[in-house]
ChimeraX commands (.cxc) that place a marker at each C-alpha (Angstrom):
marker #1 position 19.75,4.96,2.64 radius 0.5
marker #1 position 20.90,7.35,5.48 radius 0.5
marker #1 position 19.29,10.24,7.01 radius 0.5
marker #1 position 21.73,13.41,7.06 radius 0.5
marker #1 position 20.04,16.69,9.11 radius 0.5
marker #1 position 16.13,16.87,8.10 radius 0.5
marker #1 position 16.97,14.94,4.19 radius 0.5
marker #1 position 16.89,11.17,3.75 radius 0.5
marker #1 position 19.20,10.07,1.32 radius 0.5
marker #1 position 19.11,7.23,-0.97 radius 0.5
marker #1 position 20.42,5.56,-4.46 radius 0.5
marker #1 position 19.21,6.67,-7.54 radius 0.5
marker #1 position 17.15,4.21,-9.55 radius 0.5
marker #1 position 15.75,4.12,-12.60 radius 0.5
marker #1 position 12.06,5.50,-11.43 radius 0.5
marker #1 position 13.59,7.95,-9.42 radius 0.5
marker #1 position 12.91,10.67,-11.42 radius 0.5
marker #1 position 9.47,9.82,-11.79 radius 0.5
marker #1 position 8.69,9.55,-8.52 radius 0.5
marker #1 position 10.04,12.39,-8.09 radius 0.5
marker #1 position 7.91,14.45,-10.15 radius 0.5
marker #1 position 4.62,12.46,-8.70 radius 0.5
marker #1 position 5.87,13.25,-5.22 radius 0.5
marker #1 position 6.52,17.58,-6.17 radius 0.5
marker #1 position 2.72,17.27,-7.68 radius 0.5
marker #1 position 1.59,16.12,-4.73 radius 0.5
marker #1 position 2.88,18.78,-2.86 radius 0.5
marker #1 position 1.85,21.38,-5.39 radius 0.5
marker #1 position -1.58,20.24,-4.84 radius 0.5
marker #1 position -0.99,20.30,-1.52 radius 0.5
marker #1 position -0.64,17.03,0.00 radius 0.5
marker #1 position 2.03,17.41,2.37 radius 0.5
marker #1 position 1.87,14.01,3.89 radius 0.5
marker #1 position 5.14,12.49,2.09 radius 0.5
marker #1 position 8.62,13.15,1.75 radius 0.5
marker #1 position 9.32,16.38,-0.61 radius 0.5
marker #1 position 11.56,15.79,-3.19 radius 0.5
marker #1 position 14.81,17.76,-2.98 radius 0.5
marker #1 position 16.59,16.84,-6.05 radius 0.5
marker #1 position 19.90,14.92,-6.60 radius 0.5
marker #1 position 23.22,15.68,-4.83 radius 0.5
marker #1 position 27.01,15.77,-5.33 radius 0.5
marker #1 position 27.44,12.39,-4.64 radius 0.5
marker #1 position 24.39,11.30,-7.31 radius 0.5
marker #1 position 22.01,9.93,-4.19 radius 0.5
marker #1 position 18.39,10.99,-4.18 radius 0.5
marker #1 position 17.27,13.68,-1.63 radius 0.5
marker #1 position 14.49,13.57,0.31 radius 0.5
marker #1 position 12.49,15.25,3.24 radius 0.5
marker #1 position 12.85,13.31,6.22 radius 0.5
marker #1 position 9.33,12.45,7.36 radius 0.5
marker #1 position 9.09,12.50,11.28 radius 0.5
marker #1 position 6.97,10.12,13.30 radius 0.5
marker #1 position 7.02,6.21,14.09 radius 0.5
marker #1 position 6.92,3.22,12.12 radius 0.5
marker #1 position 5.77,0.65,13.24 radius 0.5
marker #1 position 6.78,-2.91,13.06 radius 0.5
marker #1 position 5.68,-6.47,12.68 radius 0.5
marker #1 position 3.91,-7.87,14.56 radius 0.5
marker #1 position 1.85,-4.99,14.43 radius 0.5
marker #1 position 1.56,-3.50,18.08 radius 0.5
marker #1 position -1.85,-3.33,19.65 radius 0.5
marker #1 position -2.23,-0.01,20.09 radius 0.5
marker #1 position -2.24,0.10,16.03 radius 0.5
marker #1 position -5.52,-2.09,15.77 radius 0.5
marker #1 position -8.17,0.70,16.84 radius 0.5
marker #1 position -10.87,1.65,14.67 radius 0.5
marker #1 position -8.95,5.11,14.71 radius 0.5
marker #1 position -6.04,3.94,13.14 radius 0.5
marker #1 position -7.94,2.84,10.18 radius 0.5
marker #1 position -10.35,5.87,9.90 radius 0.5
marker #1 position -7.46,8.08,10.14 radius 0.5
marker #1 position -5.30,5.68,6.95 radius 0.5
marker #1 position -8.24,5.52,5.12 radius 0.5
marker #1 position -9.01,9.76,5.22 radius 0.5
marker #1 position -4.77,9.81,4.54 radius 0.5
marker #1 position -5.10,7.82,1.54 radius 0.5
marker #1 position -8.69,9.79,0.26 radius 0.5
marker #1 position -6.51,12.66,0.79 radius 0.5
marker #1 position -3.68,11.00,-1.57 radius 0.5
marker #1 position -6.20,10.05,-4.17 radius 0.5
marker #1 position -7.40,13.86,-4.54 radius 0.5
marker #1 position -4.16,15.61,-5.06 radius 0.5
marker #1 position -3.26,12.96,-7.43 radius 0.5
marker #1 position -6.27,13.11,-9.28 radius 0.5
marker #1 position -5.33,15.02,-12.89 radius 0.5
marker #1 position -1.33,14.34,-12.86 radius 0.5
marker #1 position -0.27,13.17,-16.02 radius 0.5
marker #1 position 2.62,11.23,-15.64 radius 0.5
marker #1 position 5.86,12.42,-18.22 radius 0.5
marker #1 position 6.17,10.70,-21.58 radius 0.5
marker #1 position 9.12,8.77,-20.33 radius 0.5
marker #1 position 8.08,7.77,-16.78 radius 0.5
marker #1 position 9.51,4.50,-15.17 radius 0.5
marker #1 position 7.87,2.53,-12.95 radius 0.5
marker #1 position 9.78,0.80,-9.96 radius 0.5
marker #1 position 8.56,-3.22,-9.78 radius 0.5
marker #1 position 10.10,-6.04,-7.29 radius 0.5
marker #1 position 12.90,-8.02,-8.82 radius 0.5
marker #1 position 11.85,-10.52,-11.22 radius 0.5
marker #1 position 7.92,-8.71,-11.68 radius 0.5
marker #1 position 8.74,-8.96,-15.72 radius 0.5
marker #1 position 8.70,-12.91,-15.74 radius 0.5
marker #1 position 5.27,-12.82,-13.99 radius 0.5
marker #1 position 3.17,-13.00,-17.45 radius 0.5
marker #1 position -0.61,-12.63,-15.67 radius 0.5
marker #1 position -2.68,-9.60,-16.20 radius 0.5
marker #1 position -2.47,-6.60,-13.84 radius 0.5
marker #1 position -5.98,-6.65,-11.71 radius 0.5
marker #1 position -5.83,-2.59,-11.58 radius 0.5
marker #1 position -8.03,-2.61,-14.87 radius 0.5
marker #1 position -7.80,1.09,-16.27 radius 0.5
marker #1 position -5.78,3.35,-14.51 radius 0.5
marker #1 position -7.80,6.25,-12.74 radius 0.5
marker #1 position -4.33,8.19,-11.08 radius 0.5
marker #1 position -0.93,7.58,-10.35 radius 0.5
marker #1 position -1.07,6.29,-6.00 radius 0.5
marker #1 position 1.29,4.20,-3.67 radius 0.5
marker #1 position 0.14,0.67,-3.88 radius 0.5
marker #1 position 2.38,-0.30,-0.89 radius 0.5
marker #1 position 0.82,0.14,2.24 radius 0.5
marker #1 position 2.81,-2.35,4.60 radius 0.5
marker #1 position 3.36,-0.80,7.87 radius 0.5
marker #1 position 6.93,0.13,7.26 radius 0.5
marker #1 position 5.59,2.54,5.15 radius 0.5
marker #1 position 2.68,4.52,7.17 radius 0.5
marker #1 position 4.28,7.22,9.49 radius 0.5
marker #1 position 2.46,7.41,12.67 radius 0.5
marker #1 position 2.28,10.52,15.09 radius 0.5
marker #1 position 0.52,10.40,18.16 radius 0.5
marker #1 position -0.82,7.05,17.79 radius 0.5
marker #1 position -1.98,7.96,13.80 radius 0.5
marker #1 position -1.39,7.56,10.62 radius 0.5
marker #1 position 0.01,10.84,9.33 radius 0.5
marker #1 position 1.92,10.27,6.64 radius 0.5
marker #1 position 3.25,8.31,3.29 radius 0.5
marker #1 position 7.11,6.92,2.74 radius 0.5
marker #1 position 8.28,4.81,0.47 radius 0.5
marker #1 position 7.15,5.16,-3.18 radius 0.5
marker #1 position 8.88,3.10,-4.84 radius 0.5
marker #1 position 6.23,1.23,-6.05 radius 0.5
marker #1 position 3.67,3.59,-7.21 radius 0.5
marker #1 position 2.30,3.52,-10.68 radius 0.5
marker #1 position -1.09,4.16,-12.26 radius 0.5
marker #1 position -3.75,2.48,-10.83 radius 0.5
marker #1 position -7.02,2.63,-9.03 radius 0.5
marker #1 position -8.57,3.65,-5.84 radius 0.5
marker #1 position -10.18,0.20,-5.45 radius 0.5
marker #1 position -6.82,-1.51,-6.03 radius 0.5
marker #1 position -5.08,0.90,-3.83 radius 0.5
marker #1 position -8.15,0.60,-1.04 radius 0.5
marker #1 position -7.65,-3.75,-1.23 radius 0.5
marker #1 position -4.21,-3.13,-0.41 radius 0.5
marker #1 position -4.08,-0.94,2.58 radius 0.5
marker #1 position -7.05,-3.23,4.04 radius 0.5
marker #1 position -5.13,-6.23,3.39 radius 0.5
marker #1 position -2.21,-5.10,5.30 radius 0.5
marker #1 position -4.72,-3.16,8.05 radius 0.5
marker #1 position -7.82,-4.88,8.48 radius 0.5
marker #1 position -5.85,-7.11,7.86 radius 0.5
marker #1 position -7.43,-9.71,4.73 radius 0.5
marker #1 position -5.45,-12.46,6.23 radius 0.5
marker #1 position -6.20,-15.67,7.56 radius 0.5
marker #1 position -6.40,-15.24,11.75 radius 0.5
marker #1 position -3.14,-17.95,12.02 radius 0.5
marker #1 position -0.95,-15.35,9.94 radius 0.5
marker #1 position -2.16,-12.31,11.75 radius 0.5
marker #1 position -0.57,-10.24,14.39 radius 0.5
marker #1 position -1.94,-11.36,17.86 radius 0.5
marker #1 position -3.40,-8.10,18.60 radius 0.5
marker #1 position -5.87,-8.75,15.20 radius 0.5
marker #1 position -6.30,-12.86,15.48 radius 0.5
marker #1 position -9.61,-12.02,16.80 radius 0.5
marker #1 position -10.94,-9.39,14.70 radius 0.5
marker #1 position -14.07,-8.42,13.17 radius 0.5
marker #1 position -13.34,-8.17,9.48 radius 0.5
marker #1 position -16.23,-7.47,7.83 radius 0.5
marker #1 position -16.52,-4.62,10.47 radius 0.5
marker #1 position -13.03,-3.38,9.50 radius 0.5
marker #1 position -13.16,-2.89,6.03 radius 0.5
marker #1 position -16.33,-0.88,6.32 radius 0.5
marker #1 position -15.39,1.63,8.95 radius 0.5
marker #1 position -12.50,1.60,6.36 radius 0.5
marker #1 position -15.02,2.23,3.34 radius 0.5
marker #1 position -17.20,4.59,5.27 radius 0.5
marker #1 position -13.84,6.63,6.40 radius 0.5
marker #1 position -12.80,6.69,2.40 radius 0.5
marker #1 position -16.36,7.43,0.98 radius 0.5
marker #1 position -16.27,4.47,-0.95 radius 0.5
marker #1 position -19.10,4.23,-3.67 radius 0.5
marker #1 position -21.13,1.62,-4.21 radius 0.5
marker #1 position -19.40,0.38,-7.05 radius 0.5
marker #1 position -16.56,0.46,-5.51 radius 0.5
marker #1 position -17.51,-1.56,-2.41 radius 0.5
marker #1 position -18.95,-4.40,-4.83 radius 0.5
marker #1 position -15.78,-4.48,-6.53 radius 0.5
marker #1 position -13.73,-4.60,-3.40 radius 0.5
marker #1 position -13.66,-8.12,-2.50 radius 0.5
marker #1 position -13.22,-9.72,-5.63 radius 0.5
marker #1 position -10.29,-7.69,-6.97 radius 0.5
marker #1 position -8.45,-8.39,-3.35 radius 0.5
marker #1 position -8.88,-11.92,-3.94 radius 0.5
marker #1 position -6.74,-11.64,-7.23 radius 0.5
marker #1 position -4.77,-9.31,-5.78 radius 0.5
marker #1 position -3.52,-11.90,-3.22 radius 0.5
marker #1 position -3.15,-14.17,-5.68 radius 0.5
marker #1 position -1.17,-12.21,-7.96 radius 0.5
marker #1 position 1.29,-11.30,-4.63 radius 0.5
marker #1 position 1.87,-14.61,-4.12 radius 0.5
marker #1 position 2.85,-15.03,-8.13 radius 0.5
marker #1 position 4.92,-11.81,-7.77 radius 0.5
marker #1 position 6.98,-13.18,-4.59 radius 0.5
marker #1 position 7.61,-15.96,-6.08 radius 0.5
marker #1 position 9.61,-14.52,-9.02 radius 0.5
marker #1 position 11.46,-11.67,-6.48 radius 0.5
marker #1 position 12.39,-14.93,-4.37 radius 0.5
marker #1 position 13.85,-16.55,-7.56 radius 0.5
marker #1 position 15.43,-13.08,-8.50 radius 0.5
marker #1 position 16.54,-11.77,-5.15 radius 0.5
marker #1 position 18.16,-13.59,-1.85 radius 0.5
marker #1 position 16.50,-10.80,0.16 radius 0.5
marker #1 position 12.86,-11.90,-0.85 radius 0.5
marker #1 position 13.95,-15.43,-1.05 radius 0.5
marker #1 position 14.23,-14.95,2.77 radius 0.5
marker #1 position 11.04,-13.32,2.59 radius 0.5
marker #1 position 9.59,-16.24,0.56 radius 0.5
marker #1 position 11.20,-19.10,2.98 radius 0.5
marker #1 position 9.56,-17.37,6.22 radius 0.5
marker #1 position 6.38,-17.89,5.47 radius 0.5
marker #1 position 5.31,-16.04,2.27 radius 0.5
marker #1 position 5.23,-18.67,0.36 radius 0.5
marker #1 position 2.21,-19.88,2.75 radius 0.5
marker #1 position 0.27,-16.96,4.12 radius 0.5
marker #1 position -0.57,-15.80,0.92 radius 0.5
marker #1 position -2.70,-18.77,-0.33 radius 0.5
marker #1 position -3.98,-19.44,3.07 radius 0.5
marker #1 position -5.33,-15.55,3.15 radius 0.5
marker #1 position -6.63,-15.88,-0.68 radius 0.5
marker #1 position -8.22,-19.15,0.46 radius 0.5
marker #1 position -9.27,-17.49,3.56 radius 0.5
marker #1 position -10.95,-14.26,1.93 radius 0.5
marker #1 position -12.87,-16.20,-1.02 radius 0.5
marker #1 position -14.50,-18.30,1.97 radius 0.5
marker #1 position -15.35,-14.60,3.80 radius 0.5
marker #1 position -16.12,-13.36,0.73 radius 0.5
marker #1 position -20.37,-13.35,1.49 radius 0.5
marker #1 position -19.91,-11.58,4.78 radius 0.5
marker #1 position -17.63,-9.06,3.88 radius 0.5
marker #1 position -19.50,-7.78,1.01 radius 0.5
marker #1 position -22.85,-8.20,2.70 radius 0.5
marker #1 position -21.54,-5.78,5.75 radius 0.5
marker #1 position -19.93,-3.36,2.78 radius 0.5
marker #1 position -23.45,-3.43,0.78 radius 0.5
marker #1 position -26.11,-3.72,3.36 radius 0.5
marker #1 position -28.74,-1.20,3.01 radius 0.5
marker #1 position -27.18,0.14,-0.36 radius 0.5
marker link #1:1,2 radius 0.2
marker link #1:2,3 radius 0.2
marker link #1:3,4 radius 0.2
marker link #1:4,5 radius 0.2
marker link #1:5,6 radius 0.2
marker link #1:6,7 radius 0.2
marker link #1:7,8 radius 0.2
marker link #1:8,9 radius 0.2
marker link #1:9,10 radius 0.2
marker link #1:10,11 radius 0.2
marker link #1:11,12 radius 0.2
marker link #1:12,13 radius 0.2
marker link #1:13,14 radius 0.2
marker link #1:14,15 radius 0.2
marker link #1:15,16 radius 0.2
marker link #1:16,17 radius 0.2
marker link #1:17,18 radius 0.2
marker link #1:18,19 radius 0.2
marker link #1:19,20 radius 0.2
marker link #1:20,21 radius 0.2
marker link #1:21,22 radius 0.2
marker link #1:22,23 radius 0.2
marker link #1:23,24 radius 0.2
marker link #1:24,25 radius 0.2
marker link #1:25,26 radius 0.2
marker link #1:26,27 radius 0.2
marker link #1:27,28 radius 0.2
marker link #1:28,29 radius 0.2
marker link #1:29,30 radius 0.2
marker link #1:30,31 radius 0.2
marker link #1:31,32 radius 0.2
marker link #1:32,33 radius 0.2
marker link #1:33,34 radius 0.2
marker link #1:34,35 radius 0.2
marker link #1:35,36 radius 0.2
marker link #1:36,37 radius 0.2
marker link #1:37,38 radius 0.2
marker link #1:38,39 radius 0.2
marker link #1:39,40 radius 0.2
marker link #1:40,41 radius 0.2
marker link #1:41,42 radius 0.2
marker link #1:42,43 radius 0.2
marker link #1:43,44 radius 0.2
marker link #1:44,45 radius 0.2
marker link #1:45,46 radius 0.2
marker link #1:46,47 radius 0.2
marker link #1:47,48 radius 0.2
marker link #1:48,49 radius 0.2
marker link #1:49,50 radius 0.2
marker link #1:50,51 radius 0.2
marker link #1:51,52 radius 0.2
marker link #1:52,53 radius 0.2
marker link #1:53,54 radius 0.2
marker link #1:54,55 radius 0.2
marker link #1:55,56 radius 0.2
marker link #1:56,57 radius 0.2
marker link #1:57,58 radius 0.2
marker link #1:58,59 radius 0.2
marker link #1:59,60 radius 0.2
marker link #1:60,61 radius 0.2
marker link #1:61,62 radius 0.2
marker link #1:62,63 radius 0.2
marker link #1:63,64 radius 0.2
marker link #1:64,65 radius 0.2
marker link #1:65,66 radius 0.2
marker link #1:66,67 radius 0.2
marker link #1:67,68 radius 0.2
marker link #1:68,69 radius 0.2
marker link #1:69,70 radius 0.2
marker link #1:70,71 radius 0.2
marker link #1:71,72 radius 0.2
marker link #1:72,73 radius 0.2
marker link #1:73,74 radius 0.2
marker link #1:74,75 radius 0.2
marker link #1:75,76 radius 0.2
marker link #1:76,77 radius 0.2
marker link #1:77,78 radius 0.2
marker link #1:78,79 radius 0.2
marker link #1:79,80 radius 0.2
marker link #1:80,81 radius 0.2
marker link #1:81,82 radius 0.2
marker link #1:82,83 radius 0.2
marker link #1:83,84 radius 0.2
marker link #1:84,85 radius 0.2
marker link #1:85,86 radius 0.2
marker link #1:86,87 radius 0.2
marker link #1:87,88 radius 0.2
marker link #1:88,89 radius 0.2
marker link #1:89,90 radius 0.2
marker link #1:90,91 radius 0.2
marker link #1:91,92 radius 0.2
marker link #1:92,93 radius 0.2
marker link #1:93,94 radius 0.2
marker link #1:94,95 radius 0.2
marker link #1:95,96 radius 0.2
marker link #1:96,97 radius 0.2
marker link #1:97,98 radius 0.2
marker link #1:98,99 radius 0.2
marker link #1:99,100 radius 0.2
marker link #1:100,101 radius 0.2
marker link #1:101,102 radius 0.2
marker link #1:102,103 radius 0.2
marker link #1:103,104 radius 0.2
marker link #1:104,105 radius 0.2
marker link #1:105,106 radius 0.2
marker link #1:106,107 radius 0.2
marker link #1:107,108 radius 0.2
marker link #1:108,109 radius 0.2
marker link #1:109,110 radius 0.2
marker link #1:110,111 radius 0.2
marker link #1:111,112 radius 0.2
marker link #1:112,113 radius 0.2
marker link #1:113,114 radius 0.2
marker link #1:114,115 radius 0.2
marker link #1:115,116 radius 0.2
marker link #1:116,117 radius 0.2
marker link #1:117,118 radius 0.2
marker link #1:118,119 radius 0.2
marker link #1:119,120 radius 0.2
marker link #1:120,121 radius 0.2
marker link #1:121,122 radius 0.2
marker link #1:122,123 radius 0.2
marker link #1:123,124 radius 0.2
marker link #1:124,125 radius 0.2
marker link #1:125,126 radius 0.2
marker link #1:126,127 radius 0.2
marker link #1:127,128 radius 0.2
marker link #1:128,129 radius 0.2
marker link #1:129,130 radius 0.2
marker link #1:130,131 radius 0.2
marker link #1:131,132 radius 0.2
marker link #1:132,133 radius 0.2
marker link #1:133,134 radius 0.2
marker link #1:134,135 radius 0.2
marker link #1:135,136 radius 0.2
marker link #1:136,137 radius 0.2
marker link #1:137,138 radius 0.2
marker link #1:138,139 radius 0.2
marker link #1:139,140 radius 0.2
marker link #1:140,141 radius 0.2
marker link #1:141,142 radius 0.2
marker link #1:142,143 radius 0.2
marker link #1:143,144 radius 0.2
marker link #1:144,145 radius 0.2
marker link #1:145,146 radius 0.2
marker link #1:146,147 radius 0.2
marker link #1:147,148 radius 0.2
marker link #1:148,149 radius 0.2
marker link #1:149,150 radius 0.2
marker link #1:150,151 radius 0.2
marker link #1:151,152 radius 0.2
marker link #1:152,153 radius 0.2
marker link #1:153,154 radius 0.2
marker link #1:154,155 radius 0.2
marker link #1:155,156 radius 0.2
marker link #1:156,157 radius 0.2
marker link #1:157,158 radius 0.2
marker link #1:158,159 radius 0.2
marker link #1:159,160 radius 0.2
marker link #1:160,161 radius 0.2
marker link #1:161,162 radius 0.2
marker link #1:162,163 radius 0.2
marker link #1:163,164 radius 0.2
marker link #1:164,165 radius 0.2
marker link #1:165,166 radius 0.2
marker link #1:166,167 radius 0.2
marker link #1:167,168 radius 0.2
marker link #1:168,169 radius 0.2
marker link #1:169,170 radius 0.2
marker link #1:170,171 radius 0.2
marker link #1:171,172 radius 0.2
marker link #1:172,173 radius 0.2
marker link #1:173,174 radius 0.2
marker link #1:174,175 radius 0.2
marker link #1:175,176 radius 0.2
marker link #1:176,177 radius 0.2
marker link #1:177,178 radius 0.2
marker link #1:178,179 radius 0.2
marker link #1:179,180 radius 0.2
marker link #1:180,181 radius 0.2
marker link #1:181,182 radius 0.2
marker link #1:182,183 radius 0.2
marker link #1:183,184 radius 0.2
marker link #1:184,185 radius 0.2
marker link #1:185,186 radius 0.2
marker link #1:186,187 radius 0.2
marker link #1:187,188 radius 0.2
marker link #1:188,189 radius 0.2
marker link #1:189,190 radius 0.2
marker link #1:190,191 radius 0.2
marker link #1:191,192 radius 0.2
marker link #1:192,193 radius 0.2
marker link #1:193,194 radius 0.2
marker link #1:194,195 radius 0.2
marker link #1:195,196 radius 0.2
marker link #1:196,197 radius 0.2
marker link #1:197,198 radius 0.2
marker link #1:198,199 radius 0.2
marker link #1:199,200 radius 0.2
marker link #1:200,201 radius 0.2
marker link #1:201,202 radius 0.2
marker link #1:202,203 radius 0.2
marker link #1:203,204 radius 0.2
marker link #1:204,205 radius 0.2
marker link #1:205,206 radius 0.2
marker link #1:206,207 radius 0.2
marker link #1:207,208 radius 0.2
marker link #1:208,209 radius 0.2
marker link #1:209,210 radius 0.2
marker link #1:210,211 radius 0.2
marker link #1:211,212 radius 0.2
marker link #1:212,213 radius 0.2
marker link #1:213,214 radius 0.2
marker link #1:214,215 radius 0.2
marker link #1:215,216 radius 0.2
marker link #1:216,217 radius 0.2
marker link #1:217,218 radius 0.2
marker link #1:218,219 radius 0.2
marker link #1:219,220 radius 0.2
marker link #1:220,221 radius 0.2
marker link #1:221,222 radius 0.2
marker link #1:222,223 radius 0.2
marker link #1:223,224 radius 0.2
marker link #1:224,225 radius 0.2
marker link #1:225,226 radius 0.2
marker link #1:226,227 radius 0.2
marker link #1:227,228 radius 0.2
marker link #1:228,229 radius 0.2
marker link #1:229,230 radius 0.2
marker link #1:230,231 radius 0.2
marker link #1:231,232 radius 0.2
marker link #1:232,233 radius 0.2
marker link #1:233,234 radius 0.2
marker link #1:234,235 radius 0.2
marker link #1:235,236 radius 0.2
marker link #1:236,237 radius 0.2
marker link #1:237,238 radius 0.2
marker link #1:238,239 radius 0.2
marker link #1:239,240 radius 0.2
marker link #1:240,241 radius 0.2
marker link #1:241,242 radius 0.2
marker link #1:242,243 radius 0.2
marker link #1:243,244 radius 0.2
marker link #1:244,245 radius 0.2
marker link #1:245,246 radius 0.2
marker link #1:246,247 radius 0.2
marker link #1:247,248 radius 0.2
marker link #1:248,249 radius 0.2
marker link #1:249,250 radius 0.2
marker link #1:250,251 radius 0.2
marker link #1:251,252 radius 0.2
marker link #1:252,253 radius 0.2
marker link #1:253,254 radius 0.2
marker link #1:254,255 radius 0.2
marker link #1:255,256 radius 0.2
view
């Protein structure tokens, strides 16, 4: 990848296109909080709209563990859900995956797809201006889905849902239950949706940790990954959130 003027370009893959078409939608419907899509060029890369803003890294800063930050993700991805709402993905769309996803033979824990959103919500990918989230990069692994799954993992990565050892020292001490429902009460989450929360992040987790196992098998870039510590946070914060489980969903519920 390499940024040239105000375009990023990158490597065409075989979702490219796809994306591609998801990300003009958006636009059209006028969600202009991700890159534009600007076509192919002359060399055969992928362009894109260069997204200004910070990233941040990990471990997460502490100036990114206000209750602003995750009001302002959780109106950013509301605002996502909308404009996709309706798309209808082409007849011959191609998802993007991590390396080795195909040997993983356990059932997706989406359920029926309601719209086509991001599912990758790890801070490399959340733009931040003026202390904020303000934007989306990085869809390379969006595919149907739903707005529960795609709530679970933004919270897991920004409440966060893991255990206090594997968290960034600015959230080892944070209120979780607390979290996810200023995030819930940001999104508008329904009650259905906030009694289905919980559970479907617990298989969520456990499906990641199926998932990084095959990309560590298939790629030496996740088997780094894998060898750092994946390969133990994410039981420890499946383990962790089944045991937090009560509270969580009590705070989400209460007076519902």
């Amino acid at each position: 990848m390499v940024r040239i003027g105000e375009t990023v370009r990158r490597p065409v893959r075989p979702f490219t296109l796809t994306v591609q078409a998801y990300l003009a939608h958006l636009h059209q419907a006028g969600f202009s909080a991700a890159p534009q899509p600007l076509g192919i060029d002359q060399q055969g890369r992928e362009v894109l709209s260069f997204v200004p803003g910070e990233v941040p890294r990990e471990p997460l800063p502490a100036e990114t563990s206000g209750e602003d930050v995750l009001i302002a993700l959780a109106r950013l991805i509301r605002r996502l859900h909308q404009a996709a709402q309706g798309w209808t993905p082409p007849a011959d769309a191609i998802w993007g995956a991590l390396p080795g996803a195909d040997t993983v033979h356990v059932p997706p824990v989406d359920g029926e797809a309601e719209l086509v959103s991001h599912r990758d919500y790890c801070p490399g990918n959340v733009v931040f201006c003026d202390g904020l989230p303000t934007a989306l990069i990085d869809f390379d692994l969006a595919k149907p889905t739903t707005r529960v799954y795609d709530i679970a993992n933004a919270l897991y990565w920004w409440a966060p849902l893991l255990h206090p050892a594997d968290r960034s020292p600015a959230f080892a001490d944070a209120d979780i239950p607390h979290r996810v429902n200023v995030f819930a009460d940001a999104y508008g989450m329904t009650d259905r949706q906030r009694h289905d929360l919980v559970p479907l992040a617990i298989r969520m987790i456990r499906r990641f940790h199926l998932t990084s196992r095959a990309a560590a098998d298939a790629d030496p870039v996740f088997r780094g990954f894998w060898d750092n510590g994946v390969k133990v946070r994410l039981p420890r914060a499946a383990t962790w959130l089944e045991q937090q489980a009560p509270a969580i969903i009590s705070r989400l519920t209460a007076g519902r």
